[in-house]
C-alpha positions, -999 to 999 in steps of 0.1 A, spaced: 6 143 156 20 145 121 51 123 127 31 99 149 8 89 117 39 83 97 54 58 126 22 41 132 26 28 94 59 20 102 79 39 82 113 48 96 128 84 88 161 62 76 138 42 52 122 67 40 131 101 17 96 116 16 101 144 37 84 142 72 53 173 62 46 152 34 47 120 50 10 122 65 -3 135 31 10 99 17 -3 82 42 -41 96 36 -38 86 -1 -31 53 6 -58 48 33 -82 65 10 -69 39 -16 -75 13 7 -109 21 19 -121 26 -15 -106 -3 -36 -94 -27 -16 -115 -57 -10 -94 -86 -1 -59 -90 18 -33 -117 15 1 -125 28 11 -155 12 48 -149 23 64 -129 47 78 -104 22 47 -106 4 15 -89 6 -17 -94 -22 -44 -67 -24 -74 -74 -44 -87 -40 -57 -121 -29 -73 -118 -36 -106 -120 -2 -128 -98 17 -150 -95 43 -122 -84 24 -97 -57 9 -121 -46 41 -126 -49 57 -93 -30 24 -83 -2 29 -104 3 65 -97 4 64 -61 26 38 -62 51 50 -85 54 82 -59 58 53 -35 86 38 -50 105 69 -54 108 82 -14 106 43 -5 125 24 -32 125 -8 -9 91 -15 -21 84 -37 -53 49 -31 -67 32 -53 -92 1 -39 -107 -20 -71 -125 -49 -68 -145 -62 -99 -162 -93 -114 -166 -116 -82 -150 -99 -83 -123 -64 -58 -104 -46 -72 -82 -15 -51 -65 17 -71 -50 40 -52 -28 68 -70 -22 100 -59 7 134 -69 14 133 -91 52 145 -60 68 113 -39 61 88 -68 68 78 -43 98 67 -23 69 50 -44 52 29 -56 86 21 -21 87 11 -14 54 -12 -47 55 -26 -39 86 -41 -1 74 -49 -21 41 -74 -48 64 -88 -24 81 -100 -1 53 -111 -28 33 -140 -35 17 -155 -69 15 -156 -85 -16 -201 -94 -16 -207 -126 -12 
């Protein structure tokens, strides 16, 4: 069951260096990450995907954390942390060949989000 949570997110074992125990830990903090700040998802281009997060000065950092970690099993990704104007915004970008992981990543994303109030 372990390995099946990583390959539902989409992550192959070539693409990835985190090693496979570890993988389903990663994948819990960013579905926690998800269901707690994320309130709006975007894809304005096939390599690209927008998150709108909660604004606070923990999420920025939690943000930035688990992404950095990210980055260094699955250096593919290119994150952008923003925050301007009250609000955090967090780009993750992916070579063409990974879009599979990035349809992944933005489907766990919009389903934990939360809606932004109206």
């Amino acid at each position: 069951m372990t390995q099946d949570i990583a390959l539902d997110l989409g992550w192959a074992p070539s693409a990835c260096t985190l090693p496979t125990a570890e993988q389903p830990l990663r994948v819990a903090e960013f579905d926690d990450l998800f269901a707690d700040a994320v309130q709006g998802v975007a894809r304005p281009e096939r390599t690209r995907l927008r998150l709108d997060l909660v604004f606070s000065p923990d999420n920025a950092a939690r943000t930035a954390e688990l992404t950095a970690r990210e980055n260094g099993c699955c250096s593919f990704f290119t994150f952008t942390l923003t925050i301007a104007d009250g609000s955090l915004t967090l780009e993750v970008t992916v070579p063409a060949e990974h879009v599979d992981v990035l349809d992944a990543l933005e489907t766990r994303a919009s389903t934990a989000a939360t809606p932004t109030p109206s």
